[in-house]
N, CA, C and O atoms as a printed pandas DataFrame, in Angstrom:
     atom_number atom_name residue_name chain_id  residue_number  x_coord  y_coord  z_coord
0              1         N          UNK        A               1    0.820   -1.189    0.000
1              2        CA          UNK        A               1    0.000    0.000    0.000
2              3         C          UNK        A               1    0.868    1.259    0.000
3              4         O          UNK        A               1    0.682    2.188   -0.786
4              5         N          UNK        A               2    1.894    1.232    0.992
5              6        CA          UNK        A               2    3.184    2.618    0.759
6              7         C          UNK        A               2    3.776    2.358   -0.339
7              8         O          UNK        A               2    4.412    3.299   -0.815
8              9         N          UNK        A               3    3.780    1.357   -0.923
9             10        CA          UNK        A               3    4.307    1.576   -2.606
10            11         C          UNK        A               3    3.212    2.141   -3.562
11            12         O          UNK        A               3    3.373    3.024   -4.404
12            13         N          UNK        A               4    2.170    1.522   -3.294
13            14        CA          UNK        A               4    1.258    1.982   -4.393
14            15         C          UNK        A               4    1.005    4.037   -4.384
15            16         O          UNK        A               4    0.747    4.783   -5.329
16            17         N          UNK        A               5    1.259    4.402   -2.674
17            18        CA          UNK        A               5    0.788    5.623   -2.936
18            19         C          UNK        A               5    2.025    6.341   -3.281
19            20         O          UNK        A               5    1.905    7.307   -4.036
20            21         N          UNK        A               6    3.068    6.058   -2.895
21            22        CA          UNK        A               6    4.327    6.681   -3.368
22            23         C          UNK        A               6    4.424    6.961   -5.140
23            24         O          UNK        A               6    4.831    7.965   -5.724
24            25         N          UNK        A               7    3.859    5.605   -5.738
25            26        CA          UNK        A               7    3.941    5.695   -6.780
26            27         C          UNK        A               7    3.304    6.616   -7.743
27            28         O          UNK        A               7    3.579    7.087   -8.847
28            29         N          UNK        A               8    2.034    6.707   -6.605
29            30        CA          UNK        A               8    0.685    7.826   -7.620
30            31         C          UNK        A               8    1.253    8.834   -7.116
31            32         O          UNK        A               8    1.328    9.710   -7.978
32            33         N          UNK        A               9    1.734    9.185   -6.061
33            34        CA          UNK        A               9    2.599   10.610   -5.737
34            35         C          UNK        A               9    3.761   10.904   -7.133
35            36         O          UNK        A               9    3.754   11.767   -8.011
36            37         N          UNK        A              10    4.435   10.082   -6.927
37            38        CA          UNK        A              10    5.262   10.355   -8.374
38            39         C          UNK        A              10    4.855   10.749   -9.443
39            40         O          UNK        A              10    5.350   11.634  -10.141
40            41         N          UNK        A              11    3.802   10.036   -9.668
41            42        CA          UNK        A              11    3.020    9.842  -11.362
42            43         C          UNK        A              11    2.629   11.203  -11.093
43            44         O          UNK        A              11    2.904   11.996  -11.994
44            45         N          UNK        A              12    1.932   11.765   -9.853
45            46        CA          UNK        A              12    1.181   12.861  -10.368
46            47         C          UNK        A              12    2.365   13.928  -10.103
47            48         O          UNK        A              12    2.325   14.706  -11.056
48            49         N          UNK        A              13    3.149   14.209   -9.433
49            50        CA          UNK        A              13    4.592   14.975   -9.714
50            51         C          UNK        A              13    5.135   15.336  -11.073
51            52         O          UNK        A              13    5.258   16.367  -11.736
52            53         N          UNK        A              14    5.360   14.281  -11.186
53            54        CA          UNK        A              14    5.588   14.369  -13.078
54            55         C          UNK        A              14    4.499   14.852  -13.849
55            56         O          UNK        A              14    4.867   15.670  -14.693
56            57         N          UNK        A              15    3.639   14.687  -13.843
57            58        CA          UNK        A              15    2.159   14.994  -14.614
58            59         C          UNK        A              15    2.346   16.554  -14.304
59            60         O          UNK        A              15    2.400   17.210  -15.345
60            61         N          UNK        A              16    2.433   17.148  -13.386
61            62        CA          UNK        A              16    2.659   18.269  -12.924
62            63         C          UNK        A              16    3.487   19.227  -13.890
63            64         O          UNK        A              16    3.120   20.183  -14.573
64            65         N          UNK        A              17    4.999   18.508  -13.667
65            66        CA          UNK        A              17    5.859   19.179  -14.459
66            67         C          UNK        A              17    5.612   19.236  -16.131
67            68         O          UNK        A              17    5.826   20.194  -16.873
68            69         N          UNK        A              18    5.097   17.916  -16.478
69            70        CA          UNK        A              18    4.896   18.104  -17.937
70            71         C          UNK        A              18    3.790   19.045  -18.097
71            72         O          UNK        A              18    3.614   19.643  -19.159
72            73         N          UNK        A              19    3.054   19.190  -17.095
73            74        CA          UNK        A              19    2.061   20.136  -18.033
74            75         C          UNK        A              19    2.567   21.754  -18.447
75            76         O          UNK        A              19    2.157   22.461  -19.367
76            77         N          UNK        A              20    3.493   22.011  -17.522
77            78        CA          UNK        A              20    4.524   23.326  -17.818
78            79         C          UNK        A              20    5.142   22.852  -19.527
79            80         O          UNK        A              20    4.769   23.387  -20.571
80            81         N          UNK        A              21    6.129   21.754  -19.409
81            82        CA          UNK        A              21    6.680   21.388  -20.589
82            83         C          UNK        A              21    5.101   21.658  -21.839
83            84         O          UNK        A              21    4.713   22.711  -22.344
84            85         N          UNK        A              22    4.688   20.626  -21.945
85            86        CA          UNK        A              22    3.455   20.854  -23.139
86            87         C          UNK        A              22    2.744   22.404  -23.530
87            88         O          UNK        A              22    2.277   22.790  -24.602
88            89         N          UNK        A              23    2.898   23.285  -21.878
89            90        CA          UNK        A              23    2.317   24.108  -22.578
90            91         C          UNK        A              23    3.401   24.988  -23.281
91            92         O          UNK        A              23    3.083   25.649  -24.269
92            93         N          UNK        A              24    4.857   25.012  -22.720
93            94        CA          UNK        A              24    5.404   25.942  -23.738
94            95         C          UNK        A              24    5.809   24.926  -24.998
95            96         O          UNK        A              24    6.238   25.490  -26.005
96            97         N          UNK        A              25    5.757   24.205  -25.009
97            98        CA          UNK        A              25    5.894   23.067  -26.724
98            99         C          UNK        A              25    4.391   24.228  -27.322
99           100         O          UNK        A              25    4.569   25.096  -28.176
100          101         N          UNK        A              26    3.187   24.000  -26.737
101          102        CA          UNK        A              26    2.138   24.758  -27.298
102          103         C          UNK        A              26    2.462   26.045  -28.164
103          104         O          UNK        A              26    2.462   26.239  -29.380
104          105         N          UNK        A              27    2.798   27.030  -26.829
105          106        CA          UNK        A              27    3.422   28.324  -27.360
106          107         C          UNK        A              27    4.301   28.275  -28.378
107          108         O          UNK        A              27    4.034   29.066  -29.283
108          109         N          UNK        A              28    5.656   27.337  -28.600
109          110        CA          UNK        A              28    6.081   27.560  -29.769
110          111         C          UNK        A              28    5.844   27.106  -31.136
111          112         O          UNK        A              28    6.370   27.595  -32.136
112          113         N          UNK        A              29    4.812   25.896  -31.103
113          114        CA          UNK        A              29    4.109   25.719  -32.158
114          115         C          UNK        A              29    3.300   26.916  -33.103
115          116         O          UNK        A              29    3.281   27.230  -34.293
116          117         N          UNK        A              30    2.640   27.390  -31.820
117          118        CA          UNK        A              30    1.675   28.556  -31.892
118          119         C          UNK        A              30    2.453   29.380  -33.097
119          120         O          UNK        A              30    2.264   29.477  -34.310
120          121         N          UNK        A              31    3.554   30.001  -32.046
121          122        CA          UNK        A              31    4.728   31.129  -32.917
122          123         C          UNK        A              31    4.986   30.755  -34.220
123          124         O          UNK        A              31    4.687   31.527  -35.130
124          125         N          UNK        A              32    5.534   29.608  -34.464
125          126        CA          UNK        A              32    5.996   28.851  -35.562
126          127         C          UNK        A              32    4.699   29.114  -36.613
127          128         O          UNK        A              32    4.756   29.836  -37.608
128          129         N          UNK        A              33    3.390   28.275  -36.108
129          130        CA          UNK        A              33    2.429   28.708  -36.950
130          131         C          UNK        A              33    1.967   30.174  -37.471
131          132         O          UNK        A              33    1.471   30.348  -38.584
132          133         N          UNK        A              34    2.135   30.941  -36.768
133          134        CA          UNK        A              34    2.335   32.584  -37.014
134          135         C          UNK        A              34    3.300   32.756  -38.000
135          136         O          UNK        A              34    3.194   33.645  -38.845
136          137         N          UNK        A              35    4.222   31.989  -37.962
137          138        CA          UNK        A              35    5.337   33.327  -38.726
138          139         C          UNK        A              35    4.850   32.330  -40.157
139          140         O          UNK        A              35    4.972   32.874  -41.255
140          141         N          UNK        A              36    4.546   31.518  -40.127
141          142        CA          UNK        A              36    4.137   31.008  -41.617
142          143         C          UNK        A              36    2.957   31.367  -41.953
143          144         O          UNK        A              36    2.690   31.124  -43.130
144          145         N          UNK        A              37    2.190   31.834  -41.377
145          146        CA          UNK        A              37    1.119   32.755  -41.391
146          147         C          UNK        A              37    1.057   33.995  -42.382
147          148         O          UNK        A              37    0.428   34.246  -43.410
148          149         N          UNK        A              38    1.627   34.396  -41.909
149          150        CA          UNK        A              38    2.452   36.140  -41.857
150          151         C          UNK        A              38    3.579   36.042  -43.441
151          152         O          UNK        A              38    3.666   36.940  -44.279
152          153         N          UNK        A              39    4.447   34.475  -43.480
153          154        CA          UNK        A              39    5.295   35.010  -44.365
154          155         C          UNK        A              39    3.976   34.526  -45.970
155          156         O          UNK        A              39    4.123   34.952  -47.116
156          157         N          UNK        A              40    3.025   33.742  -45.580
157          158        CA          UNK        A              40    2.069   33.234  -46.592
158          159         C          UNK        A              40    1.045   34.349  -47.111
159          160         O          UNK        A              40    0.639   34.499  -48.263
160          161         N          UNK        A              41    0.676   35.225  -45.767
161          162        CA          UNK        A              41    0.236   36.259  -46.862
162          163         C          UNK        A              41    1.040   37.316  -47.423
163          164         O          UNK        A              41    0.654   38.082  -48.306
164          165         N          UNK        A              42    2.270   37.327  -46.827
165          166        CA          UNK        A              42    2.824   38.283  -47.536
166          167         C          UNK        A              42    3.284   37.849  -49.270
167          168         O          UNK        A              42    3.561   38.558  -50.238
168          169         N          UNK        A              43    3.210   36.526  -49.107
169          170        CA          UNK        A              43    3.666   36.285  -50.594
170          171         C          UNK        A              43    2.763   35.922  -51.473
171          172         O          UNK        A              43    3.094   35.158  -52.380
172          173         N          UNK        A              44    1.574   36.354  -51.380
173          174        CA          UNK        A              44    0.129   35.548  -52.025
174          175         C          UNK        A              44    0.142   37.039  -53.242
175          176         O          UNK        A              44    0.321   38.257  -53.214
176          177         N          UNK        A              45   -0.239   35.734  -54.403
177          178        CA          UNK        A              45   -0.325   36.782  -55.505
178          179         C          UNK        A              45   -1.547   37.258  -55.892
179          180         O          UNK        A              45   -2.243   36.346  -56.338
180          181         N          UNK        A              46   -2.205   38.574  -55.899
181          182        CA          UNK        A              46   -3.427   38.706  -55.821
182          183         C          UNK        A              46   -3.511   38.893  -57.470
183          184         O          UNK        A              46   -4.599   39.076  -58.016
């Protein structure tokens, strides 16, 4: 039973930290998708 809760203590520790990690992976996707955004209309031939 002190293993099992140690373990969900861990699991959710980590779960913790990744959700920091994922959200800035988010943010720079985001950016990334912007600047191809931005360089696509600038080059669109009307």
């Amino acid at each position: 039973m002190k293993f099992l809760t140690l373990l969900l203590t861990l699991a959710f520790s980590l779960s913790l930290t990744a959700c920091n990690t994922v959200e800035g992976v988010g943010k720079d996707v985001e950016a990334a998708g912007d600047a191809i955004e931005d360089s696509a209309d600038e080059n669109k031939n009307y």
